[in-house]
NUKOL-757702 format. One record per residue (C-alpha): residue number from 0; y, z, x. Coordinates in nm, 3 decimals. Example, Ala and Ser with C-alpha at 12.3 -4.5 7.8 and 13.67 -1.06 7.14 Angstrom:
! residues 2
+-----+---------+---------+---------+
|  nr |      yy |      zz |      xx |
+-----+---------+---------+---------+
|   0 |  -0.450 |   0.780 |   1.230 |
|   1 |  -0.106 |   0.714 |   1.367 |
+-----+---------+---------+---------+
This chain:
! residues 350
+-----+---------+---------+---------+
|  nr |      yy |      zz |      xx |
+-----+---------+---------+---------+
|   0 |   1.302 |   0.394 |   1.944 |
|   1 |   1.101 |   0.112 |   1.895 |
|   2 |   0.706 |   0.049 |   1.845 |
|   3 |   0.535 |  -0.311 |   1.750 |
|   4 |   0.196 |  -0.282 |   1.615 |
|   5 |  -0.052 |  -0.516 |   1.492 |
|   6 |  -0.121 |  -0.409 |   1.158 |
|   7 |  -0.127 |  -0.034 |   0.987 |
|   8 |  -0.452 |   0.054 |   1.060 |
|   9 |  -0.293 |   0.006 |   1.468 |
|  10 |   0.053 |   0.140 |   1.352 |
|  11 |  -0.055 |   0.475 |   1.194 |
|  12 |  -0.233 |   0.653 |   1.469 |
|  13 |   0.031 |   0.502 |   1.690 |
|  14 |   0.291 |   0.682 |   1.497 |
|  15 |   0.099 |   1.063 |   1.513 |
|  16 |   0.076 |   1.006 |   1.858 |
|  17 |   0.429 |   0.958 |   1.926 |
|  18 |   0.530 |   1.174 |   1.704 |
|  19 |   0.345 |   1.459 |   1.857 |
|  20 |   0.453 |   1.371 |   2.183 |
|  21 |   0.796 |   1.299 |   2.144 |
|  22 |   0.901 |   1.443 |   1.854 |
|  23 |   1.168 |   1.774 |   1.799 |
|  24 |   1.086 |   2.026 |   1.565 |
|  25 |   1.296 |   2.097 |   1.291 |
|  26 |   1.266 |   2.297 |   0.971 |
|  27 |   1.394 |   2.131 |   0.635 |
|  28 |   1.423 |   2.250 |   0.287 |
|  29 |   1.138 |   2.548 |   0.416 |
|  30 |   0.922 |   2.349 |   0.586 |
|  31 |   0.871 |   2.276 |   0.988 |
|  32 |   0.848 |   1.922 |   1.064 |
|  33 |   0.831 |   1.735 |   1.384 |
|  34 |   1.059 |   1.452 |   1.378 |
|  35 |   1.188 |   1.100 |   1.552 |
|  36 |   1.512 |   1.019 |   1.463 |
|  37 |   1.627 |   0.636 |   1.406 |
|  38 |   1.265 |   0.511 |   1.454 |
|  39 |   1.209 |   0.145 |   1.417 |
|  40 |   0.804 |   0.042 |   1.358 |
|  41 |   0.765 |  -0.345 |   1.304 |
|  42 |   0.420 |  -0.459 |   1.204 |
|  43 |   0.340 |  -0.805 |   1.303 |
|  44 |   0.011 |  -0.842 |   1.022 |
|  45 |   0.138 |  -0.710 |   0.702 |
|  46 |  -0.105 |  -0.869 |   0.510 |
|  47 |  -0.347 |  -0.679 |   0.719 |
|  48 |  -0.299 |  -0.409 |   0.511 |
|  49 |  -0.588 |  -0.161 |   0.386 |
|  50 |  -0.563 |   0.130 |   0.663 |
|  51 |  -0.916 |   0.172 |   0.853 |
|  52 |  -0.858 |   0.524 |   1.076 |
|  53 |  -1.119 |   0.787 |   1.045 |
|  54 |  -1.050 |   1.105 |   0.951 |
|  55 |  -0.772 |   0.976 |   0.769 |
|  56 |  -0.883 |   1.035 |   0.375 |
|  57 |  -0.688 |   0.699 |   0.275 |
|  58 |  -0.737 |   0.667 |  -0.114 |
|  59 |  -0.746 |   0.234 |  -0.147 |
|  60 |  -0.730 |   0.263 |  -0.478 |
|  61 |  -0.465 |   0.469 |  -0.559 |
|  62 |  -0.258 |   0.216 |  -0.329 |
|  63 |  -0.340 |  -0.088 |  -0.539 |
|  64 |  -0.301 |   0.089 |  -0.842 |
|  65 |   0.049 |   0.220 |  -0.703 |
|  66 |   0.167 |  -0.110 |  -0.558 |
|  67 |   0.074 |  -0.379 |  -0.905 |
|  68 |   0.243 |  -0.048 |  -1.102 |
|  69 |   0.594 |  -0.082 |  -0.912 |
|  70 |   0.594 |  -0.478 |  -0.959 |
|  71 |   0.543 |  -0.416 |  -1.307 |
|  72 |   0.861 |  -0.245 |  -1.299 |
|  73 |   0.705 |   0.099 |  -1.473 |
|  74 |   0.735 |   0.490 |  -1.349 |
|  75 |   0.555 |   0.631 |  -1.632 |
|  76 |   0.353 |   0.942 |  -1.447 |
|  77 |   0.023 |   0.918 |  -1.698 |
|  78 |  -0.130 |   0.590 |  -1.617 |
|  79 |  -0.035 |   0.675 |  -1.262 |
|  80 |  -0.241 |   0.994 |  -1.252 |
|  81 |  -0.535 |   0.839 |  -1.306 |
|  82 |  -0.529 |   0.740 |  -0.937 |
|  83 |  -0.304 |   0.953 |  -0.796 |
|  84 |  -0.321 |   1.314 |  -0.930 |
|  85 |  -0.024 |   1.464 |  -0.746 |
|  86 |   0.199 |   1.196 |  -0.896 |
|  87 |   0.351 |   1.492 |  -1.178 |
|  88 |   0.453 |   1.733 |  -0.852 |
|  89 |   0.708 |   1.470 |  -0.776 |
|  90 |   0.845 |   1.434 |  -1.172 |
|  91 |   1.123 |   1.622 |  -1.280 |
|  92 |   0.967 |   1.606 |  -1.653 |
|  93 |   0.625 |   1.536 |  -1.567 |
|  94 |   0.709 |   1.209 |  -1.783 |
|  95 |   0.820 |   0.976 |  -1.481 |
|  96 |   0.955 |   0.912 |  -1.136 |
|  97 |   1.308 |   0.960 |  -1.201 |
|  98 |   1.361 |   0.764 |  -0.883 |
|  99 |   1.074 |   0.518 |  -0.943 |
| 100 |   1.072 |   0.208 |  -0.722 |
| 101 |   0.992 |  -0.009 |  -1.029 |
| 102 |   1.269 |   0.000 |  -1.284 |
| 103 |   1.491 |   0.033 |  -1.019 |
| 104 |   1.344 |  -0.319 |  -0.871 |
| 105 |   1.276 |  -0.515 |  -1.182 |
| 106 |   1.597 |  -0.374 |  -1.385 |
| 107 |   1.833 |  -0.212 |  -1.226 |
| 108 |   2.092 |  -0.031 |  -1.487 |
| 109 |   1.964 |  -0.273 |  -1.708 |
| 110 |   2.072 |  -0.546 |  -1.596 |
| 111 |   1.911 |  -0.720 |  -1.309 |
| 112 |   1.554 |  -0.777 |  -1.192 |
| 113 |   1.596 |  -0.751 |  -0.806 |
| 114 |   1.318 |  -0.941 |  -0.767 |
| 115 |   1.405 |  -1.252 |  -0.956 |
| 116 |   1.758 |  -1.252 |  -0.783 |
| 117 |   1.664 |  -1.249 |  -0.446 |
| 118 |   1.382 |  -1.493 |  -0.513 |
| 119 |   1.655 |  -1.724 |  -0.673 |
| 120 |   1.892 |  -1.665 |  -0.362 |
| 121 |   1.627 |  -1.758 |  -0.061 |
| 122 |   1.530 |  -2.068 |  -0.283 |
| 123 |   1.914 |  -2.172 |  -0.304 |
| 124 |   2.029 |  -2.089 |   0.042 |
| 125 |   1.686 |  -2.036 |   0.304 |
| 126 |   1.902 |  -1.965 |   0.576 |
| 127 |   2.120 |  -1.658 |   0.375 |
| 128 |   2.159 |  -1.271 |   0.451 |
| 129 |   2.275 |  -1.155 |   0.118 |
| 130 |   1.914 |  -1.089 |   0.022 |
| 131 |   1.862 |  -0.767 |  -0.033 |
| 132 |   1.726 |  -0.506 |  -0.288 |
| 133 |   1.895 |  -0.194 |  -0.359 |
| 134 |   1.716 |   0.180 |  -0.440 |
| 135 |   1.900 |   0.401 |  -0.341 |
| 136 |   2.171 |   0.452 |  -0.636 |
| 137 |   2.452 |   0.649 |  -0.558 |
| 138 |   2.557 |   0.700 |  -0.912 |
| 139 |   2.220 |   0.943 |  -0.981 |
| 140 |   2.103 |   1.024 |  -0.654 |
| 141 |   2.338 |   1.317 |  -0.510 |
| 142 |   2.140 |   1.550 |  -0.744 |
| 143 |   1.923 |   1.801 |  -0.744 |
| 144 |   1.593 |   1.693 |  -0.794 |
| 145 |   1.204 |   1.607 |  -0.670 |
| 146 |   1.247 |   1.254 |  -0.663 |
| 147 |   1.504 |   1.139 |  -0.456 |
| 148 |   1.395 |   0.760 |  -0.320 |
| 149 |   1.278 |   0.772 |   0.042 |
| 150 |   1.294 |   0.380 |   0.058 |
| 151 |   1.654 |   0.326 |   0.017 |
| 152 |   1.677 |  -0.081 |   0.109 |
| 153 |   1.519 |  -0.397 |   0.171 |
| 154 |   1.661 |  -0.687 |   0.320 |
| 155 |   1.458 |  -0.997 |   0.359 |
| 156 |   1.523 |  -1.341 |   0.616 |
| 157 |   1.345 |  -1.646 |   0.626 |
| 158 |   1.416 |  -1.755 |   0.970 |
| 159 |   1.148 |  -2.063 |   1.101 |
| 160 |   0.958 |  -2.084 |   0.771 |
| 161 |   0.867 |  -1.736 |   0.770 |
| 162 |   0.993 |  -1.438 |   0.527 |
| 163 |   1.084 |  -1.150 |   0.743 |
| 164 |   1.098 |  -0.794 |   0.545 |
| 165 |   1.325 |  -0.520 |   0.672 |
| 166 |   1.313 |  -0.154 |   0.502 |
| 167 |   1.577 |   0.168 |   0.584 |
| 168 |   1.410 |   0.488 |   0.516 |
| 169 |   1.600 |   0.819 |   0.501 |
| 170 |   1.304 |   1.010 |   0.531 |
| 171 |   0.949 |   0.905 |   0.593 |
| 172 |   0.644 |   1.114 |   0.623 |
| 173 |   0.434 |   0.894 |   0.878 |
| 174 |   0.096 |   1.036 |   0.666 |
| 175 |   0.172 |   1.000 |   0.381 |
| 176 |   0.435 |   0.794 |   0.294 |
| 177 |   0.426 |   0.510 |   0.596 |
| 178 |   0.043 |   0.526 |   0.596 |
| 179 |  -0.030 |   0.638 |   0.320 |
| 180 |   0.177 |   0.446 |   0.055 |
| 181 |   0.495 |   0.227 |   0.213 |
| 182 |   0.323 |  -0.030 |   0.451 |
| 183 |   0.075 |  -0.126 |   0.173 |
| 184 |   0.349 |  -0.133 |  -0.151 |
| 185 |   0.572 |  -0.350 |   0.032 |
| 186 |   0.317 |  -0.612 |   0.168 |
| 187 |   0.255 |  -0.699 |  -0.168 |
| 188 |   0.588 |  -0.729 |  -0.240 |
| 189 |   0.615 |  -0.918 |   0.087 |
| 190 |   0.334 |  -1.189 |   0.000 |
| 191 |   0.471 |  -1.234 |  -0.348 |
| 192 |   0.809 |  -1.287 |  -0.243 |
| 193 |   0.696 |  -1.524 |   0.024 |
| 194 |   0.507 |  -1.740 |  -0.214 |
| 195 |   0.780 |  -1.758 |  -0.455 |
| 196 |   0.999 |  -1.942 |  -0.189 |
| 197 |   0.742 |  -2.160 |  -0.022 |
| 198 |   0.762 |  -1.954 |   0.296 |
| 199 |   0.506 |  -1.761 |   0.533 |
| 200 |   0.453 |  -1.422 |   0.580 |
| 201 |   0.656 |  -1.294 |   0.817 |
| 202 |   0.701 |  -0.942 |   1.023 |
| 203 |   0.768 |  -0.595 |   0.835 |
| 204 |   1.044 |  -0.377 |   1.002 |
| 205 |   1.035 |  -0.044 |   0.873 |
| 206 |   1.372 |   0.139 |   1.001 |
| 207 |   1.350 |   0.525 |   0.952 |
| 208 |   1.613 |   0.788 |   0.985 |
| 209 |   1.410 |   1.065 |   1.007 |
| 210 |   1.026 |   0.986 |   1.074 |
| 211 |   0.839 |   1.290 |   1.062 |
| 212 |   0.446 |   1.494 |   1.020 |
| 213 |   0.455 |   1.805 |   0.870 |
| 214 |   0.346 |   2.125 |   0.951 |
| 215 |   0.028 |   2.098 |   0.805 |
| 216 |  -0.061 |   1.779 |   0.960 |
| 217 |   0.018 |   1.887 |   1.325 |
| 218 |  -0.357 |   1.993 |   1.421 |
| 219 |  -0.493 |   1.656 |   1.149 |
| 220 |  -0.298 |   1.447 |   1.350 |
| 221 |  -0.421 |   1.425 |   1.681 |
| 222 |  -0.797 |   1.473 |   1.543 |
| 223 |  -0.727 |   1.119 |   1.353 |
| 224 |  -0.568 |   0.983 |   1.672 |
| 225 |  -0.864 |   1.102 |   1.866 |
| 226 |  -1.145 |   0.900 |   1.665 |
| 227 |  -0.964 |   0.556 |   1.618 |
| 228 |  -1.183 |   0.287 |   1.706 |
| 229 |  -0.907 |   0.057 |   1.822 |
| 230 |  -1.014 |  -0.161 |   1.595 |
| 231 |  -1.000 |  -0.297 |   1.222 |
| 232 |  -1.217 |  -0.511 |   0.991 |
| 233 |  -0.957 |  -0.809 |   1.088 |
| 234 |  -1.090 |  -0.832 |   1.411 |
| 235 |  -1.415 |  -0.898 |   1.264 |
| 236 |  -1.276 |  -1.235 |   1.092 |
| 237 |  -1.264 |  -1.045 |   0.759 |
| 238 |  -1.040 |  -1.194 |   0.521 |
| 239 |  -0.739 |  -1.055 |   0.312 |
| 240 |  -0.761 |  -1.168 |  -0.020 |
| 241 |  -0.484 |  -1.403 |  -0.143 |
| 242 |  -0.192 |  -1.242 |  -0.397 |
| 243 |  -0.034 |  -1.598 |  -0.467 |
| 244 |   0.042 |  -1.507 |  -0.874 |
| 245 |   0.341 |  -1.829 |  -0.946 |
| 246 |   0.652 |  -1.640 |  -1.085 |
| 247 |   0.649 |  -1.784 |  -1.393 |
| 248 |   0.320 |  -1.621 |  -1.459 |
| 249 |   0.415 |  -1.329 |  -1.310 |
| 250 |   0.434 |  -1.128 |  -1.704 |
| 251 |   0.132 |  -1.293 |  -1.837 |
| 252 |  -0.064 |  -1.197 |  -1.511 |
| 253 |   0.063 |  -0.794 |  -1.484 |
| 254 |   0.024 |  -0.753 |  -1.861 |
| 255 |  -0.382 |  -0.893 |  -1.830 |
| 256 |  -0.438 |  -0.662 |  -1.561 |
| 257 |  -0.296 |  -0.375 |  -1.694 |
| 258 |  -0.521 |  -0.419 |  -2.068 |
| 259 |  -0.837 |  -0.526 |  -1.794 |
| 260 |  -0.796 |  -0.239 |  -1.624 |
| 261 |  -0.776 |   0.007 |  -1.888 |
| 262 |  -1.132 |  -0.177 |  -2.009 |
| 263 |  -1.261 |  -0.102 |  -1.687 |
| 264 |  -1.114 |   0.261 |  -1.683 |
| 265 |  -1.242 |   0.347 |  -1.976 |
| 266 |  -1.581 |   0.192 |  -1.976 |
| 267 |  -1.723 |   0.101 |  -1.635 |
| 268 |  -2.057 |   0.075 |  -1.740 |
| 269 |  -1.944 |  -0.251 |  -1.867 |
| 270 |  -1.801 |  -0.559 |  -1.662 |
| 271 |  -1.484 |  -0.585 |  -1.667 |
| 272 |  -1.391 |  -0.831 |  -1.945 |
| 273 |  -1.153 |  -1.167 |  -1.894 |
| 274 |  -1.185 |  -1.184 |  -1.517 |
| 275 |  -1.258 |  -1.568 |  -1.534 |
| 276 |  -0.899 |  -1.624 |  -1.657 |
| 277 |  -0.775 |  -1.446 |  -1.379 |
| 278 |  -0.683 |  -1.683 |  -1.104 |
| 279 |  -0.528 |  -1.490 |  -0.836 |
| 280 |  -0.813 |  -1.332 |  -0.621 |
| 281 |  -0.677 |  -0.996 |  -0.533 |
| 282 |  -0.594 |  -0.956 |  -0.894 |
| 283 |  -0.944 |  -1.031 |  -0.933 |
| 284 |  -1.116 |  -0.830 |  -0.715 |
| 285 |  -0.887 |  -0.518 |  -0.766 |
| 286 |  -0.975 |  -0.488 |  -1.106 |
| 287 |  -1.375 |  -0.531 |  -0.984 |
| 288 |  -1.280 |  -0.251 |  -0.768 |
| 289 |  -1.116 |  -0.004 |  -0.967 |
| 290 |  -1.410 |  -0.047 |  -1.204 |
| 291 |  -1.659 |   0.087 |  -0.933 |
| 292 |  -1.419 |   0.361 |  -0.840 |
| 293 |  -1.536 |   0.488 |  -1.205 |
| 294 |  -1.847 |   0.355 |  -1.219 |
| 295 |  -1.949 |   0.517 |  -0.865 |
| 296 |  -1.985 |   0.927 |  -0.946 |
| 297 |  -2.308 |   0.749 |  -1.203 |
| 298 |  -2.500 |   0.547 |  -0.936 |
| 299 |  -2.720 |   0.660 |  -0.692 |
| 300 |  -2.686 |   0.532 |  -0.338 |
| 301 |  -2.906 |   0.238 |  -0.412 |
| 302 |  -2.716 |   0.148 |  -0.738 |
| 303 |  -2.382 |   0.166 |  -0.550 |
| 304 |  -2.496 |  -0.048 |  -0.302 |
| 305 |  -2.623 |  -0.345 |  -0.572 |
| 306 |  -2.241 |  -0.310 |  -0.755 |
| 307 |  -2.101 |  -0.305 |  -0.423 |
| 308 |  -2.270 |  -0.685 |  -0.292 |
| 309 |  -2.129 |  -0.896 |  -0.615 |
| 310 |  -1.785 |  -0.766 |  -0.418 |
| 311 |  -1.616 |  -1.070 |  -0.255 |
| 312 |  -1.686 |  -1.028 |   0.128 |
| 313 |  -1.280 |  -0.895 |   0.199 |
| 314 |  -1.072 |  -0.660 |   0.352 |
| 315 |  -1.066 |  -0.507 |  -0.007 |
| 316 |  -1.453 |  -0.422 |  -0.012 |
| 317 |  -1.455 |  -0.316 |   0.335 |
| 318 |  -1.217 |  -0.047 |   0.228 |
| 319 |  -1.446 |   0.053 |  -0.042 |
| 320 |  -1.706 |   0.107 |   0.175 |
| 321 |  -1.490 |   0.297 |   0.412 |
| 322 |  -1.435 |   0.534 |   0.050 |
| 323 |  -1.733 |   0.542 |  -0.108 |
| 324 |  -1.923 |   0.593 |   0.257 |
| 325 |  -1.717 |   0.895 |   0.382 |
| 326 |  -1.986 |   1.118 |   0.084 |
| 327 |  -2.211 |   0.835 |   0.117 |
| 328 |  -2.311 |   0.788 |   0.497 |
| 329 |  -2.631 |   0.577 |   0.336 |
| 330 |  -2.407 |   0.346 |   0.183 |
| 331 |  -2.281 |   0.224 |   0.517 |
| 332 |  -2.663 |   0.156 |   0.655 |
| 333 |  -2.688 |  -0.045 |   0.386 |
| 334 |  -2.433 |  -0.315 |   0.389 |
| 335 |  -2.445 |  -0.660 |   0.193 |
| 336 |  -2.167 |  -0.835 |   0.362 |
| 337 |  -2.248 |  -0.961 |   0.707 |
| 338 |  -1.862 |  -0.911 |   0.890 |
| 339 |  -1.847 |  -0.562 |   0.708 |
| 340 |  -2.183 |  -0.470 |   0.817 |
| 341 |  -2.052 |  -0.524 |   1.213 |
| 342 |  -1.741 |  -0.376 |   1.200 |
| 343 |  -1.917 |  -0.066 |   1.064 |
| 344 |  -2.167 |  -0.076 |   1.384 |
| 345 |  -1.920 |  -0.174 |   1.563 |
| 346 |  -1.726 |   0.182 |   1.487 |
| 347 |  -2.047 |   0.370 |   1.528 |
| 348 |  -2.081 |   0.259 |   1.910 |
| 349 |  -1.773 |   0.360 |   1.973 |
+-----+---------+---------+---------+
């Protein structure tokens, strides 16, 4: 089967729905599932990429913190926990992702950064189909364990200027891994990798084996599909924010994030220090973000909402609204940014 979708905010109720309708039930490893096999979901936007579906408790930052972690090439489970708490029930040790998509990107065995060679191979030879990026690793993965990679393979085409992305899945929770985590982790990926070879964003393919809800998210499901606006932010005209770091200051950039971000961690009643040498905006305004999502459990509604207008008017600060107003309906009556402010009325009308 086949679905084309706009962006993930389109793609993700989409997917319950079909699922629901079409799919067959099947119990694995315990747990009832309902499941389409061989299901192909291309997104058209990837850039489009912060999920807007209500009812669906999307954490924005945990995906940014998640996504510039696996292009740093690291699986170490306590920096991730800051954002993503669960992150130690899929550790073997409770050290790291065995399986992480990082090392196994940026230095496979050792010895190659996946990233670097396929950059090098669509610069030589635009036209080529050896690019590809392995995960799956058949050496360590027949074994017994909680991390065994769902995202097995990505092949990438640049076929009329653009730089098409293709992933095969062997199993992938449409919550939670599709929505939840995939679409967003590999659109960064995707805009890097585009940049690098002087190409355009192309489509995402996501190819899945087995694409699947489980049993707990048969009733949540529908009730998301139900309240979808058919709508996102993008409609509005607002913006993504540009990830156009150069390769060569790819190191340099990652390693000022990472000591920015553990500033802003770790004291948010501060600004965030160095953020004029950042050039890349969604470097930028991530950190600016992940600061608030700190800073925010100390302001009051009015406070938040002063922090929350020196935000670059984005796709990235409309999804911090979205966060911040699902315990703060005030917060959303009380918008800065002109576009956000409509597409929030905009959802309330409908």
């Amino acid at each position: 089967m086949s679905s084309v979708y706009r962006n993930i905010s389109f793609a993700a109720p989409g997917s319950f729905a079909e699922i629901m309708e079409k799919g067959d039930e099947i119990a694995v490893r315990g747990q009832l599932t309902r499941e389409i096999c061989n299901q192909v979901t291309v997104l058209e936007r990837p850039l489009e990429r912060f999920l807007f579906l209500p009812g669906r408790l999307n954490d924005c930052f945990a995906q940014i913190a998640e996504s510039i972690w696996i292009v740093a090439g690291r699986n170490d489970i306590a920096w991730l926990s800051y954002y993503l708490p669960r992150a130690p029930d899929f550790s073997d040790d409770g050290k790291t992702w065995r399986a992480g998509y990082g090392p196994r990107l940026r230095n496979w065995r050792g010895l190659s950064d996946q990233l670097d060679e396929v950059r090098k191979l669509l610069l030589s030879d635009p036209s080529t189909r050896r690019a590809v990026m392995s995960i799956f690793d058949p050496e360590l993965d027949y074994a017994a364990s909680l991390d065994i990679p769902c995202n097995n393979w990505i092949g990438w085409l640049i076929r009329d200027g653009r730089l098409n992305m293709s992933i095969a899945i062997r199993s992938n929770d449409a919550m939670w891994g599709f929505s939840g985590a995939n679409a967003f982790e590999w659109s960064v990926l995707h805009e890097l990798l585009a940049g690098w070879t002087n190409t355009q964003v192309g489509t995402a393919t996501f190819f899945a084996a087995s694409f699947h809800l489980y049993e707990r998210h048969f009733s949540i499901a529908p009730a998301i599909v139900s309240k979808f606006h058919g709508m996102s932010p993008y409609d509005f005209g607002i913006p993504s924010l540009p990830l156009s770091v150069k390769w060569a200051d790819l190191e340099g950039a990652l390693q000022l994030w990472f000591a920015a971000e553990a500033h802003a961690r770790s004291d948010p009643d501060n600004k965030v220090p160095h953020l004029d040498v950042i050039d890349d905006a969604f470097l930028r305004e991530s950190l600016k973000i992940l600061r608030l999502k700190w800073l925010e459990p100390r302001l009051t509604d009015t406070e938040l909402a002063a922090q929350m207008i020196t935000l670059e008017e984005s796709d990235m600060a409309a999804a911090a609204y979205q966060h911040f107003g699902r315990r703060r309906p005030e917060l959303l009556r009380n918008i800065g940014h002109p576009k956000i402010a409509s597409f929030f009325r905009a959802c309330e009308t409908r």
